[in-house]
C-alpha positions as CSV (number, residue, x, y, z in Angstrom):
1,X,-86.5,98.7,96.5
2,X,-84.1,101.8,96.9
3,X,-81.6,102.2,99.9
4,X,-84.1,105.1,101.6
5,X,-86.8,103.0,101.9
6,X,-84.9,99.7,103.3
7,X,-83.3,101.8,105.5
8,X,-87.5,103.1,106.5
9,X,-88.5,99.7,106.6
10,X,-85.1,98.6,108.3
11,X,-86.1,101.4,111.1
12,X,-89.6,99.7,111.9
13,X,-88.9,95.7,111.8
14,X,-85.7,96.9,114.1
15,X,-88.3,98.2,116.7
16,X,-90.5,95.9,116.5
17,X,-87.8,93.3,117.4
18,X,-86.2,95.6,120.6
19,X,-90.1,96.2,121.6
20,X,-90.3,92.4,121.9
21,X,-87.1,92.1,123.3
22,X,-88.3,94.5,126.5
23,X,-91.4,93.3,126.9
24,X,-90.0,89.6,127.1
25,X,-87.4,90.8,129.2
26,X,-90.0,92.2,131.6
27,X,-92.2,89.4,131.9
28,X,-89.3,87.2,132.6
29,X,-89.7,87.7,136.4
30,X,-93.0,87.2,136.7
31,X,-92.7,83.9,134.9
32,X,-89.4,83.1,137.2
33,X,-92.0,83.6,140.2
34,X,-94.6,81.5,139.3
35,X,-92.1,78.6,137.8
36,X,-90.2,78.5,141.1
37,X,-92.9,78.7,143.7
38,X,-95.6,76.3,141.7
39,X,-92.0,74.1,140.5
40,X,-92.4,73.9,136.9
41,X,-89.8,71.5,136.7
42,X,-88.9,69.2,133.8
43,X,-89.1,65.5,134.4
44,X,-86.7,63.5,132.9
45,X,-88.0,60.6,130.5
46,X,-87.1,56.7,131.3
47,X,-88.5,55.5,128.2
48,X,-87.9,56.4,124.2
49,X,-90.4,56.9,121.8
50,X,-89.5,53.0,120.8
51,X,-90.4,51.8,124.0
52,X,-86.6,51.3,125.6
53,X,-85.0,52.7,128.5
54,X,-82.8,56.3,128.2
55,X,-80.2,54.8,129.5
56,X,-77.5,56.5,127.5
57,X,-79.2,60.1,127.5
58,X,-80.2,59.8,131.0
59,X,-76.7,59.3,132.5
60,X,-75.8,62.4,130.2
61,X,-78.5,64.6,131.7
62,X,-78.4,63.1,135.1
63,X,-76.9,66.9,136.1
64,X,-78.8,69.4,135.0
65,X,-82.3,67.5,136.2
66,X,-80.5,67.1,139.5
67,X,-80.9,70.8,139.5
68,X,-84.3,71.5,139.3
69,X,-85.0,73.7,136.2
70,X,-88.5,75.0,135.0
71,X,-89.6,74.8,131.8
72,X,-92.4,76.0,129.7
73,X,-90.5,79.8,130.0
74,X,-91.3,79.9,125.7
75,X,-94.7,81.1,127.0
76,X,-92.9,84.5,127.6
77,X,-92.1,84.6,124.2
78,X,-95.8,84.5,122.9
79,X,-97.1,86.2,124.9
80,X,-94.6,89.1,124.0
81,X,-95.0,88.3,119.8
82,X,-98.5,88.2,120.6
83,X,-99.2,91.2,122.3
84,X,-97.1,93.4,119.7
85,X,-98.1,92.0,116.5
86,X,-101.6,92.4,117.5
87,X,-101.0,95.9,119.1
88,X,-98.6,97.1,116.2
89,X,-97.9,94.7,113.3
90,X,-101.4,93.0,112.2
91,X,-101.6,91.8,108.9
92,X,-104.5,89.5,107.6
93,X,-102.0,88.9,104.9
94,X,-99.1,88.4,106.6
95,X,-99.1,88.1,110.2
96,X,-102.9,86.0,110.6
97,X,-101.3,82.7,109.6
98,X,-97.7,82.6,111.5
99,X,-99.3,84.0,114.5
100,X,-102.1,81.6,114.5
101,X,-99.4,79.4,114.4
102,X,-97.8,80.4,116.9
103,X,-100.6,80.0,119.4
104,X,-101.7,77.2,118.5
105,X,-98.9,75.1,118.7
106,X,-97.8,76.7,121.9
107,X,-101.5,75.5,122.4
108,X,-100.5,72.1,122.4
109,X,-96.7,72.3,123.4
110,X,-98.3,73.7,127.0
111,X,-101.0,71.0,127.4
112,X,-98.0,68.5,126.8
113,X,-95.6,70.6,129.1
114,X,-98.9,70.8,131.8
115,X,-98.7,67.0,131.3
116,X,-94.7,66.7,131.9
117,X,-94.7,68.7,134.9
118,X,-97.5,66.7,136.8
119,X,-96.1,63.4,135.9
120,X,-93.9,61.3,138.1
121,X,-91.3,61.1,135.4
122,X,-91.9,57.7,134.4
123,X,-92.8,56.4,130.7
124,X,-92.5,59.3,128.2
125,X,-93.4,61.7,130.8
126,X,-96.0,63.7,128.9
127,X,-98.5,63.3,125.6
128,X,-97.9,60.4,123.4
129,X,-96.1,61.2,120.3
130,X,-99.1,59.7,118.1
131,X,-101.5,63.0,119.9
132,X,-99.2,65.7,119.3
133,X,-98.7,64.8,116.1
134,X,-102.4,64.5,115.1
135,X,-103.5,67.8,116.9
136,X,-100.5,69.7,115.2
137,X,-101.4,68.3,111.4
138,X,-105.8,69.6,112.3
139,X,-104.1,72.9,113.1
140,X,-101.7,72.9,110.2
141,X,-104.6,71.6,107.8
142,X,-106.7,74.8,109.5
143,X,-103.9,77.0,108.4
144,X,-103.7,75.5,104.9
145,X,-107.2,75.9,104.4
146,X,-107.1,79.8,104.7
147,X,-103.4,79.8,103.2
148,X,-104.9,78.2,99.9
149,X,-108.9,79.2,100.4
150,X,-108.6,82.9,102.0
151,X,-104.6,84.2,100.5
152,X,-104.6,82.2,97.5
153,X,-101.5,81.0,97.4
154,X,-101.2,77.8,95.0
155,X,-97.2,77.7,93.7
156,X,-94.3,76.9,95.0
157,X,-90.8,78.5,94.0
158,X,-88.3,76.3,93.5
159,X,-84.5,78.2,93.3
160,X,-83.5,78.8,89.9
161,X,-86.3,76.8,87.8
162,X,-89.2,79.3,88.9
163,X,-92.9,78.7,90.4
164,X,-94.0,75.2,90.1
165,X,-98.5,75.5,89.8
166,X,-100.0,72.8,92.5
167,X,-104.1,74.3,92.9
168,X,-105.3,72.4,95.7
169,X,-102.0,70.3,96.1
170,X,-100.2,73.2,98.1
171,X,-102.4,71.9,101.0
172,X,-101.0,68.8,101.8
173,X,-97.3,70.6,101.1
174,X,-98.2,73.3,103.5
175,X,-99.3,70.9,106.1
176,X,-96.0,69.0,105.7
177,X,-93.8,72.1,106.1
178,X,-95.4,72.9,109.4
179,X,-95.8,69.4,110.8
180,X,-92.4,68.4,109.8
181,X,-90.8,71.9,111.2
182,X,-92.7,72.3,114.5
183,X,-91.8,68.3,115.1
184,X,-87.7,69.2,114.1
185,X,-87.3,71.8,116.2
186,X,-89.1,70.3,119.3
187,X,-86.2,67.4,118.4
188,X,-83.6,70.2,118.8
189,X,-84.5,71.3,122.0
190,X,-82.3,69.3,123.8
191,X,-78.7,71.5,125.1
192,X,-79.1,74.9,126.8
193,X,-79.4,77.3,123.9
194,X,-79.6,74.9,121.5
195,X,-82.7,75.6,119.5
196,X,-82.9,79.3,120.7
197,X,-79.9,79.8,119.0
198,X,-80.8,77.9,115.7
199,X,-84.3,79.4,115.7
200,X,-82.7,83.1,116.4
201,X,-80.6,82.7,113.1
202,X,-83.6,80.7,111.3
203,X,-85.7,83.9,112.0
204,X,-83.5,86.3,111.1
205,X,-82.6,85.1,107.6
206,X,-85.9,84.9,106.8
207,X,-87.3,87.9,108.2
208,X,-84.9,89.5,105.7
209,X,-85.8,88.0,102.8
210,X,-89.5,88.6,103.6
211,X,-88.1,92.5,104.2
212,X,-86.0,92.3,100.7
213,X,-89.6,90.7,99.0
214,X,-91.0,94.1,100.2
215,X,-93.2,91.6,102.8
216,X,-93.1,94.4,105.4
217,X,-95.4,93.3,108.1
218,X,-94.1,89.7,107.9
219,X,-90.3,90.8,108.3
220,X,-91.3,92.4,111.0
221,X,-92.9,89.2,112.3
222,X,-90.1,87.4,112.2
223,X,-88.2,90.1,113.9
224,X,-90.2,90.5,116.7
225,X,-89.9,86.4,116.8
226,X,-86.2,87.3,116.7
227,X,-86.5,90.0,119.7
228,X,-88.3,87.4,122.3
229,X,-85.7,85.2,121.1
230,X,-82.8,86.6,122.0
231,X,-84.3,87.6,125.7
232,X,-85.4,84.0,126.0
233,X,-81.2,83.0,125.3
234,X,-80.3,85.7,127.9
235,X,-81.2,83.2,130.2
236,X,-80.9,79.9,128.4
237,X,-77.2,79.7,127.5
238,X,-75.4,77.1,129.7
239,X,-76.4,76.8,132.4
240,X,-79.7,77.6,131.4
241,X,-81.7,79.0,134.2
242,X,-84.6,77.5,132.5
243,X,-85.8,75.6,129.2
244,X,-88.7,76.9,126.4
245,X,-90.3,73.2,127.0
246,X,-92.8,72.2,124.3
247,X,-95.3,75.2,124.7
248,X,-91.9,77.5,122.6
249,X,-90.5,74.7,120.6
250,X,-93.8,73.7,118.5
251,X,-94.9,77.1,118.9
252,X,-91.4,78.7,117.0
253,X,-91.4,75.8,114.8
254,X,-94.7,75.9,113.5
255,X,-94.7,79.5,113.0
256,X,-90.9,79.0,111.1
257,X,-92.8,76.5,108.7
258,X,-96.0,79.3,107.8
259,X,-93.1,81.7,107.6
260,X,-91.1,79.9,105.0
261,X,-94.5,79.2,103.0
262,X,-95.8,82.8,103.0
263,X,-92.0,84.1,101.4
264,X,-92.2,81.0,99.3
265,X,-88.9,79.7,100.2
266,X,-89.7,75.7,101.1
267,X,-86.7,74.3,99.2
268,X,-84.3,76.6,100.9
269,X,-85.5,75.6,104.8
270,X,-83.8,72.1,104.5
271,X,-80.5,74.6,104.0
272,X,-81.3,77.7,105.9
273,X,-82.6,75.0,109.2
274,X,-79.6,72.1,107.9
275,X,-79.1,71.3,111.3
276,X,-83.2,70.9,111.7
277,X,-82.9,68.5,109.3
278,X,-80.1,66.5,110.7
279,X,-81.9,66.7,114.5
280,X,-85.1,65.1,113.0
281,X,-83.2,63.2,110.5
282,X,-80.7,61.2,113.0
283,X,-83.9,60.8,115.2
284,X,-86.0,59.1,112.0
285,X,-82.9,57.0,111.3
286,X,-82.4,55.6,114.8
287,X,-86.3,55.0,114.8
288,X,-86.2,53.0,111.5
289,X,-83.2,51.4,112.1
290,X,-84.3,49.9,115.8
291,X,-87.6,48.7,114.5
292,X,-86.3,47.5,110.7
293,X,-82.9,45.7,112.1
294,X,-82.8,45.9,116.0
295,X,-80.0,48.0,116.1
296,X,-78.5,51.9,116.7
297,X,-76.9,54.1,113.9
298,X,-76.4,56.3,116.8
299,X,-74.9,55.9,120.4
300,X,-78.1,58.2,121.0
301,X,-80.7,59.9,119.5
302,X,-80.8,62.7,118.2
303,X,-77.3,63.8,116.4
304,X,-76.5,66.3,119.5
305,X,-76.7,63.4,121.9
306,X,-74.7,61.6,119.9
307,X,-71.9,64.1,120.0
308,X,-72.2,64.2,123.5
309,X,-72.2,61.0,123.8
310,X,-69.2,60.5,122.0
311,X,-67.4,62.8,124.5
312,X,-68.1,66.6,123.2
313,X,-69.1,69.3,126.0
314,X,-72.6,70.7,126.0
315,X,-71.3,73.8,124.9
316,X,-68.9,72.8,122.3
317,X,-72.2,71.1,121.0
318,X,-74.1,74.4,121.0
319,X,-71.7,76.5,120.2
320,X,-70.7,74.8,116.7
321,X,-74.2,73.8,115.9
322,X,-74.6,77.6,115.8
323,X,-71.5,78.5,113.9
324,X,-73.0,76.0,111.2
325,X,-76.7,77.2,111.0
326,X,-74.8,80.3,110.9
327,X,-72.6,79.6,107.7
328,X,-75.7,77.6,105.9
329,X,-78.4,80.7,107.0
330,X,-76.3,83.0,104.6
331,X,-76.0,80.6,102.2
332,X,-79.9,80.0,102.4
333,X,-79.9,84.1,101.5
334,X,-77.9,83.9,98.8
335,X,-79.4,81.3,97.0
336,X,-82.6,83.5,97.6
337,X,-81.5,86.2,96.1
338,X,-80.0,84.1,93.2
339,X,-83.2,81.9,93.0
340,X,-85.8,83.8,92.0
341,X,-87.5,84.7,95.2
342,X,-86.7,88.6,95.5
């Protein structure tokens, strides 16, 4: 690819992204209107996933649910991605699969969020981890179907040792990546700004590898992810006037996992999304470790209530997190453009 046409393709995925950006920007009070007067808000949860009381994370959060904010605002984001991929940026190639995505685990974030809302805030407060899990693995065995089936796709790079041949294997490994990423970032999703600001950087690294692959229409996917992004964090950053809920985080998540099959870049998410890894990771651990020996790793679960916990500000929290997905994100680019994938 020469400098002219990077610069051309540059041009259009930049567009895309401020297009997004606007339109999100512009829907934003409409959502506002509806989330205030109908009172989308957020009820806290009393009980973990193992079955014991928040004690530690609700005294931490006791604040911010004091105030009342509405969630389910990642709604403005789809619909924004959705309406200018499909209005400029279609792709049966490229853009099918991580918008499908997209909708369809918003699909199930927003029946969970519809779920929250209602509730009285007692129990988990929403759909049992058991359901979400099984209706995001049929839509990401859906996805794999045509990913394998209808693209073809049946290798996975690995950095520096070339394409490794599955056939029919790349199913069950496509199905992983998206569970396993839609669940990791819903984990994040905890701190004002939090995973908007890890997602934003996820996004951005790979929409330019998919540019620098020559992936055209998917770069500008993941830019126009990028675009809704950054309006969503306009509004997000502490204190957040509201949250994505679940309808944005599996949405973004399980998009991030179709996006980082279609460049063929699986083994450099766990290092371009480290801090993905850690939130799920430190979640897993404490889950284990509870059931296995009746006892925390963690003062809470997951790592960023943990720091908190141990006395680090919300922001400080956020703020670093970034600095690190930051510093790992161009990392993650440089190994793809050592690796073997452009």
């Amino acid at each position: 690819m020469n400098i002219h046409t990077l610069v051309q393709e540059l041009n259009t995925t930049f567009v895309l992204s401020v297009i997004a950006f606007l339109l999100a920007m512009a829907l934003t009070p409409l959502y506002t209107y509806f989330a205030y007067r109908y009172k989308f808000w957020k009820r806290q949860r009393s009980d973990s996933t193992t079955g014991e009381k928040l004690t530690v994370f609700n005294k931490m959060q006791a604040e911010k649910f004091q105030r009342n904010i509405p969630t389910m605002a990642g709604a403005i984001g789809i619909v924004a991605i959705t309406v200018v991929t499909i209005g400029l940026n279609l792709d049966r190639a490229q853009t099918w699969l991580p918008l499908a995505a997209l909708l369809g685990g918003g699909a199930v974030g927003l029946l969970d969020d519809i779920v929250n809302v209602r509730s009285d805030g007692s129990g988990v407060a929403g759909l049992r981890s058991w359901l979400k899990f099984t209706m995001i693995t049929v839509i990401a065995l859906v996805l794999a179907w045509f990913f394998y089936v209808k693209l073809g796709y049946t290798t996975v790079h690995i950095p520096f040792f070339g394409d490794w041949q599955l056939g029919p294997w790349i199913i069950p490994l496509f199905v992983f990546a998206v569970v396993a990423t839609g669940n990791a970032v819903n984990i994040s999703d905890g701190l004002d700004g939090l995973a908007g600001g890890l997602l934003s950087v996820s996004y951005c690294i790979f929409g330019v590898i998919a540019l620098l692959q020559e992936h055209l229409a998917l770069a500008g996917f993941c830019f126009t992810v990028l675009g809704a992004l950054l309006s969503y964090l306009w509004f997000n950053i502490y204190p957040a006037r509201f949250f994505m809920g679940d309808v944005g985080s599996f949405a973004f998540g399980t998009s991030l996992g179709v996006v980082t099959m279609l460049t063929n870049t699986l083994f450099l998410l766990p290092i371009i999304g480290i801090l993905f890894v850690a939130e799920a990771g430190s979640s897993l651990i404490q889950i284990l470790s509870k059931k296995l020996f009746h006892r925390r790793v963690f003062i809470s679960a997951p790592l960023h209530q943990h720091l908190q916990a141990l006395g680090w500000p919300e922001v400080k929290v956020t703020m670093r997190f970034w600095v690190i997905a930051c510093i790992t994100g161009f990392f993650g680019l440089l190994m793809a453009l050592g690796g073997g994938h452009i």
